[in-house]
C-alpha positions in Angstrom: -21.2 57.8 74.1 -21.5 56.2 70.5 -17.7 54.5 71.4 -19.2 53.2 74.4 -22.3 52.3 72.8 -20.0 50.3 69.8 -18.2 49.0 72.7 -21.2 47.3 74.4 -22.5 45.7 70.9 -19.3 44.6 69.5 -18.9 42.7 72.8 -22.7 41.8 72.4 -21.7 40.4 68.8 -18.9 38.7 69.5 -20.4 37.0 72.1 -23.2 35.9 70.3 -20.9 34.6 67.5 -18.0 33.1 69.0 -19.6 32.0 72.2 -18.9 32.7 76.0 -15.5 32.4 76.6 -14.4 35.0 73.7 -14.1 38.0 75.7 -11.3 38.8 77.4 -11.6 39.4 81.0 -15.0 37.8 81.6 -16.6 35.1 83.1 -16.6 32.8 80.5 -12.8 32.8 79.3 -11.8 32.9 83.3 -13.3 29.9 83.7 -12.0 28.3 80.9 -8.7 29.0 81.6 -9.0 27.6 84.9 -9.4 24.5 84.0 -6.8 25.0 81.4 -4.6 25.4 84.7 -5.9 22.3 85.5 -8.7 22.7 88.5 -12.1 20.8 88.3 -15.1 22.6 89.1 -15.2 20.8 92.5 -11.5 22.2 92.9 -12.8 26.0 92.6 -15.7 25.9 94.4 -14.3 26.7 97.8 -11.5 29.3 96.5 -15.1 31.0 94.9 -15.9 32.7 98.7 -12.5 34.2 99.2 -13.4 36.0 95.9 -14.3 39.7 97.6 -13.3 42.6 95.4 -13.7 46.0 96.3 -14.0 49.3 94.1 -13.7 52.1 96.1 -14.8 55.4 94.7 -12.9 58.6 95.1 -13.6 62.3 94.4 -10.3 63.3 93.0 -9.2 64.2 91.1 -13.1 65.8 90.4 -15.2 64.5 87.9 -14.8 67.5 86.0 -18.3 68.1 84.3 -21.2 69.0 85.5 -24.4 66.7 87.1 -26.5 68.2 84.4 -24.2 67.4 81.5 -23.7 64.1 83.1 -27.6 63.2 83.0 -27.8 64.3 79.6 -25.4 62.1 78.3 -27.2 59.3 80.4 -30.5 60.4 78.6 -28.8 60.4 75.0 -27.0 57.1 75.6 -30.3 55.6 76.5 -31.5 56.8 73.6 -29.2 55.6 71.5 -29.2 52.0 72.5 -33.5 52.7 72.2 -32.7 53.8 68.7 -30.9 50.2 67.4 -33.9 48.4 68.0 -35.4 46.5 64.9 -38.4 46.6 66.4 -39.7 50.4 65.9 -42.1 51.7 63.1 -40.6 54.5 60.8 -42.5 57.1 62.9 -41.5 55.0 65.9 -37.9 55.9 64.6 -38.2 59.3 63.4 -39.6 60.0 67.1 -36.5 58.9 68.7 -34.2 60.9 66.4 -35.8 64.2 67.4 -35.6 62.9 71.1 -32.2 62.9 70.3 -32.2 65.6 68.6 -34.0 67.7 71.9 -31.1 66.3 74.2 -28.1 67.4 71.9 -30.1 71.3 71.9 -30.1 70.9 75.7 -26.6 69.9 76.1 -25.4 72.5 73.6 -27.4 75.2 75.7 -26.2 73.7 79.3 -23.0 75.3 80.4 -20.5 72.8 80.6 -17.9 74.4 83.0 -18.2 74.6 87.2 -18.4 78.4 88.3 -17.6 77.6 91.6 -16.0 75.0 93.1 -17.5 72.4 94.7 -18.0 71.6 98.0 -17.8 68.1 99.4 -21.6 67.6 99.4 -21.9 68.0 96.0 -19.3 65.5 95.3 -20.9 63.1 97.8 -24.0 63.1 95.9 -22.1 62.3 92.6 -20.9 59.5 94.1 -24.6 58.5 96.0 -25.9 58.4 92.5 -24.0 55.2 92.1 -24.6 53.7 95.2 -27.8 53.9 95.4 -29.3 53.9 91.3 -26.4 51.9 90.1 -24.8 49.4 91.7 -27.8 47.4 93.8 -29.2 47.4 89.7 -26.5 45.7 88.3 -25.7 43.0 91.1 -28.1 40.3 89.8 -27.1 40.3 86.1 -23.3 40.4 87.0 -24.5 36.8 89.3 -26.3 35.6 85.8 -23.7 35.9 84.0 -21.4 34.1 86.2 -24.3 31.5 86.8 -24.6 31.1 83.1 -20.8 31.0 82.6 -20.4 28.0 85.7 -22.7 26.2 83.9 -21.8 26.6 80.2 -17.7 25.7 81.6 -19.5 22.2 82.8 -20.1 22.9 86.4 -23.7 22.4 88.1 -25.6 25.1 89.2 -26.6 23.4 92.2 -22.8 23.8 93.9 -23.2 27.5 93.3 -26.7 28.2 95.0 -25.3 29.8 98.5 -24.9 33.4 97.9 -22.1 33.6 100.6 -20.1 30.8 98.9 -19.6 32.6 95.4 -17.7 35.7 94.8 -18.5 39.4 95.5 -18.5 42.5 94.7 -18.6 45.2 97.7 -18.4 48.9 97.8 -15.9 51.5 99.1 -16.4 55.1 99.4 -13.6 58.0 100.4 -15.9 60.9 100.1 -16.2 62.3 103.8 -13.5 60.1 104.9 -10.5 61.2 103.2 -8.9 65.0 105.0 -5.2 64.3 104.1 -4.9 67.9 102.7 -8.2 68.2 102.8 -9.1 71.6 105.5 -12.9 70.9 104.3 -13.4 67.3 105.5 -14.6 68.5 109.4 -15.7 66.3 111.7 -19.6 67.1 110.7 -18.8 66.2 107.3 -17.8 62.7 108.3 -20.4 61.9 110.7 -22.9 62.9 107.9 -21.3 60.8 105.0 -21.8 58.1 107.5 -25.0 58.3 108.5 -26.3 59.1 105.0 -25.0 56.0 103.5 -25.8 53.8 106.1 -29.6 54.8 106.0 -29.5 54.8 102.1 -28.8 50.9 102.3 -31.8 50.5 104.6 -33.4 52.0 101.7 -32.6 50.5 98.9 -33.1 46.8 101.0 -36.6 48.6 102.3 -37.5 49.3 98.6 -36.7 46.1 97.1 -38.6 44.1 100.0 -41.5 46.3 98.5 -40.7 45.5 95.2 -40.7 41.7 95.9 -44.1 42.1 98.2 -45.8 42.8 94.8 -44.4 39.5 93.0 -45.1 36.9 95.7 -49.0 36.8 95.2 -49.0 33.5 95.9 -52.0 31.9 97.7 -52.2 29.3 100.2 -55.7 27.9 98.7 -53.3 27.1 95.3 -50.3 26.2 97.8 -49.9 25.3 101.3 -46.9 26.8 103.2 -44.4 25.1 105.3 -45.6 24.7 109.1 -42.4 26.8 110.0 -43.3 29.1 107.4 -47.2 29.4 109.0 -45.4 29.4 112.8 -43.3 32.3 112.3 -45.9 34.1 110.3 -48.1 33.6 113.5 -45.2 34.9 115.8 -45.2 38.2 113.8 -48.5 38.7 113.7 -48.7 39.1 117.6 -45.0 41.0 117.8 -46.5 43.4 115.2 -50.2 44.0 116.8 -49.7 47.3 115.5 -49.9 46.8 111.8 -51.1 42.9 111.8 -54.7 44.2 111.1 -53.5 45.8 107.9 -51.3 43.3 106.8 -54.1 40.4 107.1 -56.8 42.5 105.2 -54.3 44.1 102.2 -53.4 40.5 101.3 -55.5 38.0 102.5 -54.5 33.9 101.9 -51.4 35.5 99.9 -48.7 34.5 103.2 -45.8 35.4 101.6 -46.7 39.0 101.0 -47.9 38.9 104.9 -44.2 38.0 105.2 -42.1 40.5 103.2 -44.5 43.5 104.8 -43.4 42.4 108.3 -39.8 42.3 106.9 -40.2 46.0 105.5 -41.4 46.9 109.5 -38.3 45.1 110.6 -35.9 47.6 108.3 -37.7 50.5 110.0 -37.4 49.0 113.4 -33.4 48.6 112.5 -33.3 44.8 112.2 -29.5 43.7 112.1 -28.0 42.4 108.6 -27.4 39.0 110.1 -31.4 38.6 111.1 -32.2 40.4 107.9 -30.2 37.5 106.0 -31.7 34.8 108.0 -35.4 35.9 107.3 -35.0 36.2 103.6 -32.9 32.8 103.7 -36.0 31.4 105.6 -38.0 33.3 103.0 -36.3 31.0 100.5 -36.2 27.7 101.9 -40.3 28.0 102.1 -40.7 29.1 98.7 -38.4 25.8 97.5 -40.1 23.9 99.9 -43.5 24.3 98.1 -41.4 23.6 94.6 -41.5 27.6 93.5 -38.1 27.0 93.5 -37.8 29.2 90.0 -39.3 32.2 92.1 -36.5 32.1 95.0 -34.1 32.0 92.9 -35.5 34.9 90.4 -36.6 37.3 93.3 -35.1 36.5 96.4 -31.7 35.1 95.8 -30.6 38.6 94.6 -32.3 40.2 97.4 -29.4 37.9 99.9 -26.5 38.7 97.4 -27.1 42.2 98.1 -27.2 41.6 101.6 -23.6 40.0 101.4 -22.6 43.0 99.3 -24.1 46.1 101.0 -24.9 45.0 104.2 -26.7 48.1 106.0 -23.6 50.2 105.2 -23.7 49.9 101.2 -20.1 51.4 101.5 -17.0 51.0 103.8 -15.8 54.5 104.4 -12.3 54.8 105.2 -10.8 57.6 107.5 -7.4 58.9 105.8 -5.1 61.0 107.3 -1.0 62.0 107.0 1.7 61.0 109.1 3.3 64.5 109.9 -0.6 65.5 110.8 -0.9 63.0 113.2 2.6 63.9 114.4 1.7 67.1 115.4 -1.4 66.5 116.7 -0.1 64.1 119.2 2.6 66.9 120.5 -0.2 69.2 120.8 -2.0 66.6 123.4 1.0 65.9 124.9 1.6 69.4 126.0 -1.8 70.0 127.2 -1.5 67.3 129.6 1.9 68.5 131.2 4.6 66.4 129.5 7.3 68.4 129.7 8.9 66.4 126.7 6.1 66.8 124.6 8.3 67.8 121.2 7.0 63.9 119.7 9.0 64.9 116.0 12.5 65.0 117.5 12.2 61.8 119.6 14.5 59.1 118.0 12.2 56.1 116.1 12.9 54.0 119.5 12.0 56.2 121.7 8.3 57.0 119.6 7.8 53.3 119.4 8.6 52.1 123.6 6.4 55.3 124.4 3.3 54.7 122.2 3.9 50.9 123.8 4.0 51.8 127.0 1.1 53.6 126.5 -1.4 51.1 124.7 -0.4 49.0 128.4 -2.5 51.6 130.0 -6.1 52.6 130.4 -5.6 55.9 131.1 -6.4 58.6 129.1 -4.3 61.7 128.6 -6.6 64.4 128.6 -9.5 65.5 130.7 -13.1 65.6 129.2 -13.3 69.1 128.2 -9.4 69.9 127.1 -8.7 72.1 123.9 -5.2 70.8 122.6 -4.8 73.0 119.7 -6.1 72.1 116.2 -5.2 69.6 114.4 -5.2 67.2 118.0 -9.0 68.1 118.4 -9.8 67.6 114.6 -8.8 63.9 114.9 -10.5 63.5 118.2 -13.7 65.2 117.7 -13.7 63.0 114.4 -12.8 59.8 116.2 -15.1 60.4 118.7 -18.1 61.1 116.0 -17.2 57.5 114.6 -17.4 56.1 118.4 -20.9 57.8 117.8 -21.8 56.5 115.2 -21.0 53.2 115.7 -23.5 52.8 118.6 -25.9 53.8 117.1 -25.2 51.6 113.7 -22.2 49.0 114.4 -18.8 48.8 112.6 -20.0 47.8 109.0 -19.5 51.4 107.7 -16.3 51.8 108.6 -13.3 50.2 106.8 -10.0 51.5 108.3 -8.1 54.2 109.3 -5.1 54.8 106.6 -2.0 56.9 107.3 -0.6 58.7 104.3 3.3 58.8 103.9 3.9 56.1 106.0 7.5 56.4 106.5 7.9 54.2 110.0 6.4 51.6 112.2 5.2 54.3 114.6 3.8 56.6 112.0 1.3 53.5 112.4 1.4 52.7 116.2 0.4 56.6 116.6 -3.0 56.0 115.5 -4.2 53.3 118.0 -3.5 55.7 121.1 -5.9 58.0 119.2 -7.9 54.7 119.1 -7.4 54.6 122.7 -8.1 58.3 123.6 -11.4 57.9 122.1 -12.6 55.1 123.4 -12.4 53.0 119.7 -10.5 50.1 121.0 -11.4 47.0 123.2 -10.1 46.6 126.4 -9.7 42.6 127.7 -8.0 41.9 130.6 -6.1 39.0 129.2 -5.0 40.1 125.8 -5.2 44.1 126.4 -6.4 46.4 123.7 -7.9 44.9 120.6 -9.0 47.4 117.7 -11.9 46.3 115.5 -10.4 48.3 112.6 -7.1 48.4 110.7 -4.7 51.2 110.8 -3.3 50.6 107.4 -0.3 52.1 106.0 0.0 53.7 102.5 3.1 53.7 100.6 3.7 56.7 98.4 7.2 57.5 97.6 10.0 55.4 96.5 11.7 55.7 99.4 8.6 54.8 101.4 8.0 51.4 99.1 11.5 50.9 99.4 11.5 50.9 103.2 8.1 49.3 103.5 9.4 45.4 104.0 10.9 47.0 107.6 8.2 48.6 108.4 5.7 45.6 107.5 8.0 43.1 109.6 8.1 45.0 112.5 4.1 45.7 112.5 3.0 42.1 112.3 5.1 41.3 115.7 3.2 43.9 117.3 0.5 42.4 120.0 -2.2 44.4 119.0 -2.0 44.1 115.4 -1.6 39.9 116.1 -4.5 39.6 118.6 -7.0 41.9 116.7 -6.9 40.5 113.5 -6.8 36.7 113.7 -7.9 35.0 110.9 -8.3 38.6 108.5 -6.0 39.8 105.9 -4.1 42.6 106.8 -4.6 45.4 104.2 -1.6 47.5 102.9 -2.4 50.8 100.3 0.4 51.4 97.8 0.6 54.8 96.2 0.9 54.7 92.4 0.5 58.4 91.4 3.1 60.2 94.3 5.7 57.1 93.5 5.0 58.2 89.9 5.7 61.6 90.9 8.9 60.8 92.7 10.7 58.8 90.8 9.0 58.6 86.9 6.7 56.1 85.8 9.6 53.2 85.5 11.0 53.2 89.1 7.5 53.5 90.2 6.0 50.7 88.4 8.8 48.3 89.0 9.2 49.0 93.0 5.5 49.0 93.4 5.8 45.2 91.6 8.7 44.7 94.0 7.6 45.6 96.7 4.5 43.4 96.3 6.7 40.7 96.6 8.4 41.7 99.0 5.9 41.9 101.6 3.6 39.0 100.0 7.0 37.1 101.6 6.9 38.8 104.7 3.2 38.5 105.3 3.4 34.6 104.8 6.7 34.2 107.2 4.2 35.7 109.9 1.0 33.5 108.7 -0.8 36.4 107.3 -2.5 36.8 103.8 -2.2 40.7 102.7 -5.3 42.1 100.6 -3.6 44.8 98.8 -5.2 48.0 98.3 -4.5 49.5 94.9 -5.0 53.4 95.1 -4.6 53.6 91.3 -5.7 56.3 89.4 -6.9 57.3 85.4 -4.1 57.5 83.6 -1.2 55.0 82.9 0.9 57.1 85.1 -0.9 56.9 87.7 -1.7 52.9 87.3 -4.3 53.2 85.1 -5.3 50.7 82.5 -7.6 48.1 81.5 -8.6 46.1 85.0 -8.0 43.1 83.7 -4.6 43.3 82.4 -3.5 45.2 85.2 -4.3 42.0 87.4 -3.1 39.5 84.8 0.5 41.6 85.8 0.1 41.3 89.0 3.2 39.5 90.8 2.8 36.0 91.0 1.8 35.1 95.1 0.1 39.0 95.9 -3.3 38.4 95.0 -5.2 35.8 97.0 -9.1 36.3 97.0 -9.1 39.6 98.2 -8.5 43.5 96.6 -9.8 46.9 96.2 -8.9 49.3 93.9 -9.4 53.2 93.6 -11.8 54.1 91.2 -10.7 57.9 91.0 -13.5 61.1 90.3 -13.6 61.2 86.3 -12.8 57.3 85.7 -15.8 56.5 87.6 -18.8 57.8 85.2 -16.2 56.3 82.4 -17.2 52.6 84.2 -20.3 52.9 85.4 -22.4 55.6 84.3 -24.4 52.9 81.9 -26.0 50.2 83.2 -24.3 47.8 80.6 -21.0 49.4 80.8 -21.2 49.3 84.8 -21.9 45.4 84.5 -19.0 44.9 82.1 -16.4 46.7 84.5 -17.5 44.8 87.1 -17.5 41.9 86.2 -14.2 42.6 84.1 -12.6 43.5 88.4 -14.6 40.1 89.7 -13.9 37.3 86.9 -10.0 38.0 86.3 -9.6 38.2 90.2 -10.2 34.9 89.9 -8.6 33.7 87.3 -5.5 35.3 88.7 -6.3 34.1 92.3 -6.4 30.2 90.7 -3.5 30.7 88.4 -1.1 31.9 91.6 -2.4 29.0 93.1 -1.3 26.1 90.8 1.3 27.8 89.0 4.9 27.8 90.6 6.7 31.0 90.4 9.2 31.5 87.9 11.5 34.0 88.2 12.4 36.3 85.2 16.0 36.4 84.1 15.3 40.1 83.5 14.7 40.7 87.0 18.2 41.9 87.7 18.2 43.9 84.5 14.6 45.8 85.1 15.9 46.5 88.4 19.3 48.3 87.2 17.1 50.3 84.6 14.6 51.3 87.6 17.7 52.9 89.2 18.9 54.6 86.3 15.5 56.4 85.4 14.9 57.5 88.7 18.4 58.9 88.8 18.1 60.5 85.1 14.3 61.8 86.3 15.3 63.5 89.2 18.6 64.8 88.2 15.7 66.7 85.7 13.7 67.6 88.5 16.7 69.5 90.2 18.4 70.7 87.5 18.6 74.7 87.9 15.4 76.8 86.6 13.3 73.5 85.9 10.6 74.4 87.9 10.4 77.9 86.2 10.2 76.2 83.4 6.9 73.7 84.5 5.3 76.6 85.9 5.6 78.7 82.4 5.4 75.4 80.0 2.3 73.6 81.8 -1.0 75.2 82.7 -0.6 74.3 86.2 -1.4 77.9 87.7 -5.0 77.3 85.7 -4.9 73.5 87.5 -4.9 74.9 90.6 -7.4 78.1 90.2 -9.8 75.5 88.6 -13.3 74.9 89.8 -13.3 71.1 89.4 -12.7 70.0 93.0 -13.0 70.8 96.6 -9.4 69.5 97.6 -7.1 72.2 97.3 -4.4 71.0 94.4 -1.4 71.6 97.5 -1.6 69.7 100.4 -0.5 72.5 103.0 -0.4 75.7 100.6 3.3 75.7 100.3 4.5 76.3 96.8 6.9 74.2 96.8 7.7 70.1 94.4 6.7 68.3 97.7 3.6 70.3 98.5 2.5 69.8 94.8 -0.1 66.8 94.7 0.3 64.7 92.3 -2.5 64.5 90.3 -2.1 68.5 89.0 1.7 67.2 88.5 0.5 64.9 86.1 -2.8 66.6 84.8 -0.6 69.4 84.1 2.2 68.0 82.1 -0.6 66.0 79.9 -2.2 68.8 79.1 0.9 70.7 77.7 1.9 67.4 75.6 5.2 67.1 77.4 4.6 63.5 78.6 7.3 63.4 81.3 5.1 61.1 83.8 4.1 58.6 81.9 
């Protein structure tokens, strides 16, 4: 906390001392260096929208202490910033101190270690506490800074006064969504995390619309609204007969109050985010129009920029599942509706792919209403139907994409839109067939996985469906850094995760596709941890075009964002040198490195050498009896079991306790 603490100052000072563009990372340096690239400001301005960068919070590995001790250290960090003020009598001072003082005695006396593990609600509401007290708080000063940075760079704040034309921040969650491995993640589980998130965002938007209803007192005998303004008002009035009474008499001549009350009924009444938008837009234009412009800008300009980064879903929850699941679960239908070769695992590649095919030509589904095909077939259809659910009753928004673990072929892919199919979640039209309003994305884990993931990539983007569903939208591909860590060492990972980037950054453009690449990073350097900025400055040149999202993994994320000033410095760390990167790959040519061919040699070499180790006779004795992985895995700090199926076996291992564990005994043979 006191790090953190000198962190934020020292930033603070230098800021204040060498000026804007000082700090590495930000705002102010990104934008300087863009035009040291050579763009005007006029150049920028329309790259500035394709600017949408998405953290997406994780549970695992498990934030490891306790809500209680968390809060405390909240509490004590506020006190300590409270305590650097010049501004506080000696009492005033001597107060704080024994504040502090009281917090340390109650962390001391707070136990510090989980007694039982815990369960996937309890990490859900870790992560809620974020969403809903943190994030919506630090969106407008994150815009400030940006605003204040355009301007001190030369630009005029005029170009940047859209708040869909400038770039973004949005939200991703995994918490409910993610069952590879994960027996606890039912079907209820999902549907909740769903629902709970989507009705938190029509709670935060209901409780800021409050929140502005008690700063726009202004009155109409100081001020006369716009006619349009007046006529809508009017409309309102008589399609809210129920409440217009009340409304008229709580604030009398003060219209724009009138206004943001009706807007606070049209939340309840579940308005949709694009007439949400347009209301507070029309909000606005009236309050410019009567030369407040100061005011619309200050309160209701941050109240569309969270509209454009929350929506009503405030998160994108992606459903994540493996390959070999999905494999069996598909056998398991096929034998309950009579196919005598229903054994899907020993078809040959060809065969899987003209089958599934064949299949997305047809309407028909395979099972009757009521059928019980075994297990793991009814998990991911009573799952995929609870999504169906839930999207009539609250659209797409909340939903991201479904993501298949060990990808290893082009039908480990293809698999998951006849689930699609079977449940109803795909759109059927006569002249181009079955379009999917979501993305079956694939995730690339091993070495062998990255290494056959060009193939794989090629052949998707020829399919029909996959061309006709997403016209004009990146296509999203997850690379694994922590299980291609674990597979090969942390040099064979890192360069065939950076070659594969390029790889299918080719192959994407060759089919007139942009790729938005989904990092699932985690903590630790071994796992592609780091500083966020200089992980994107090394980014291969061509892979990053506007669009990202990034894993922001159980104990990393009270790290970034537990403090409101840290939280805006990670943030806007992600958003300004996404940017500057996105420019750079833009007007820079590619150069290619005459060490290429040498860093590839060595990537061969290591892996060899690494798992020649991993096989050599009595080596797994030995990480069972040098690391405290047997401790890892009977510890109470998460609700994913530590193996994905229970075997205890290398490839069963996740790994996170692979690394975790080698960390904690010093031996440093990951990283």
């Amino acid at each position: 906390m006191v790090e953190e603490n000198a962190a934020a100052q020292f930033r603070r000072k230098q800021e204040k001392e060498d000026g804007f563009t000082a700090l590495s990372g930000l705002w102010g340096q990104s934008l300087f260096k863009a035009k040291e690239y050579g763009f005007t400001h006029k150049e920028i301005l329309p790259i500035l929208k394709e600017i949408i960068c998405e953290p997406v919070l994780t549970a695992h590995p498990t934030e490891a202490k306790r809500a209680s001790v968390l809060e405390i250290h909240r509490d004590l960090y506020l006190l300590l910033v409270k305590k650097e003020n010049k501004i506080w009598t000696d009492l005033e001072q001597n107060t704080i101190r024994e504040e502090i003082k009281v917090q340390l005695e109650r962390l001391w006396r707070t136990g510090e270690i989980l007694l039982h593990k815990p369960d996937i609600r309890s990490e859900r509401r870790n992560i809620e506490y974020y969403l809903r007290n943190v994030f919506p708080n630090v969106l407008h000063e994150l815009d400030q800074r940006f605003f204040h940075a355009w301007e001190q760079s030369g630009g005029h704040l005029d170009d940047v006064s859209d708040p869909k034309l400038i770039p973004t921040i949005r939200f991703g969650n995994w918490i409910g969504g993610d069952r590879d491995g994960h027996p606890f993640v039912t079907n209820e589980i999902t549907k909740e995390t769903l629902t709970l998130i989507s009705q938190y965002a029509r709670e935060i938007h209901k409780n800021k619309c409050i929140e502005l209803t008690k700063f726009l007192s202004l009155s109409d005998r100081i001020q006369s609204p716009p006619i349009e303004f007046l006529d809508r008002l009017e409309l309102w009035h008589e399609e809210h007969k129920s409440i217009s009474p009340e409304v008229k008499n709580r604030n009398p001549n003060e219209p724009w109050r009138q206004y943001c009350s009706y807007l606070i009924e049209k939340i309840d009444n579940q308005i949709s985010i694009q007439e949400y938008s347009e209301h507070l837009l029309f909000l606005r234009e009236s309050l410019i129009a009567i030369g407040a412009k100061k005011i619309a800008k200050h309160y209701v300009f941050p109240m569309e920029r969270l509209t454009v980064s929350i929506g009503f879903h405030l998160a994108k929850t992606d459903i994540r599942q493996n390959s070999v699941y999905h494999a069996i679960a598909i056998e398991q239908i096929l034998k309950t509706s009579g196919k005598e070769e229903w054994n899907y695992r020993e078809w040959t590649e060809e065969k899987k792919i003209q089958w599934i095919l064949d299949e997305l030509k047809s309407q028909r589904p395979f099972l009757l209403q009521d059928s019980d095909p075994g297990k793991e077939a009814s998990n991911i259809l009573s799952t995929f139907r609870s999504i169906k659910q839930f999207i009539s009753e609250f659209g797409t928004s909340g939903i991201c994409s479904f993501i298949v673990s060990m990808t290893q072929s082009l039908s480990d892919l293809l698999l998951v839109y006849l689930f699609l199919k079977e449940t109803n979640l795909l759109e059927y039209h006569e002249d181009k067939g079955f379009l999917s309003p979501f993305q079956v994305v694939p995730l690339f884990e091993t070495i062998e996985d990255l290494e056959r993931s060009p193939d794989i990539l090629e052949a998707y983007l020829k399919q029909i469906i996959v061309r006709n569903s997403f016209v004009n939208q990146s296509i999203q591909i997850m690379l694994g850094y922590s299980d291609s860590n674990k597979d090969g060492g942390i040099f064979a990972s890192q360069w065939n995760l950076y070659a594969t980037e390029i790889k299918l950054t080719e192959i994407a453009k060759r089919h007139h596709f942009k790729l938005k690449f989904f990092h699932g990073r985690g903590g630790s350097i071994s796992r592609g941890g780091g500083k966020t900025h200089k992980f994107l400055d090394a980014l291969p040149h061509g892979t990053l075009d506007g669009e990202i999202r990034v894993t922001v993994q159980g104990e990393s994320i009270s790290q970034q964002y537990a403090n409101k000033i840290t939280a805006i410095y990670n943030l806007e760390l992600f958003l300004a040198t996404t940017t500057k990167v996105t420019l750079r790959h833009q007007r820079n040519q590619k150069k290619n490195h005459p060490a290429y061919p040498i860093l590839e040699s060595l990537s061969h070499q290591t892996k060899d050498t690494y798992t020649d180790l991993l096989n050599t006779e009595g080596f797994l004795t030995f990480f069972s009896q040098a690391t405290p992985i047997d401790a890892i895995e009977n510890s109470k700090i998460g609700s994913r079991p530590s193996r994905r199926t229970g075997k205890r076996t290398f490839n069963d291992l996740r790994a996170i306790p692979w690394v975790f564990s080698w960390s904690q005994s010093r031996f440093h043979l990951p990283n």
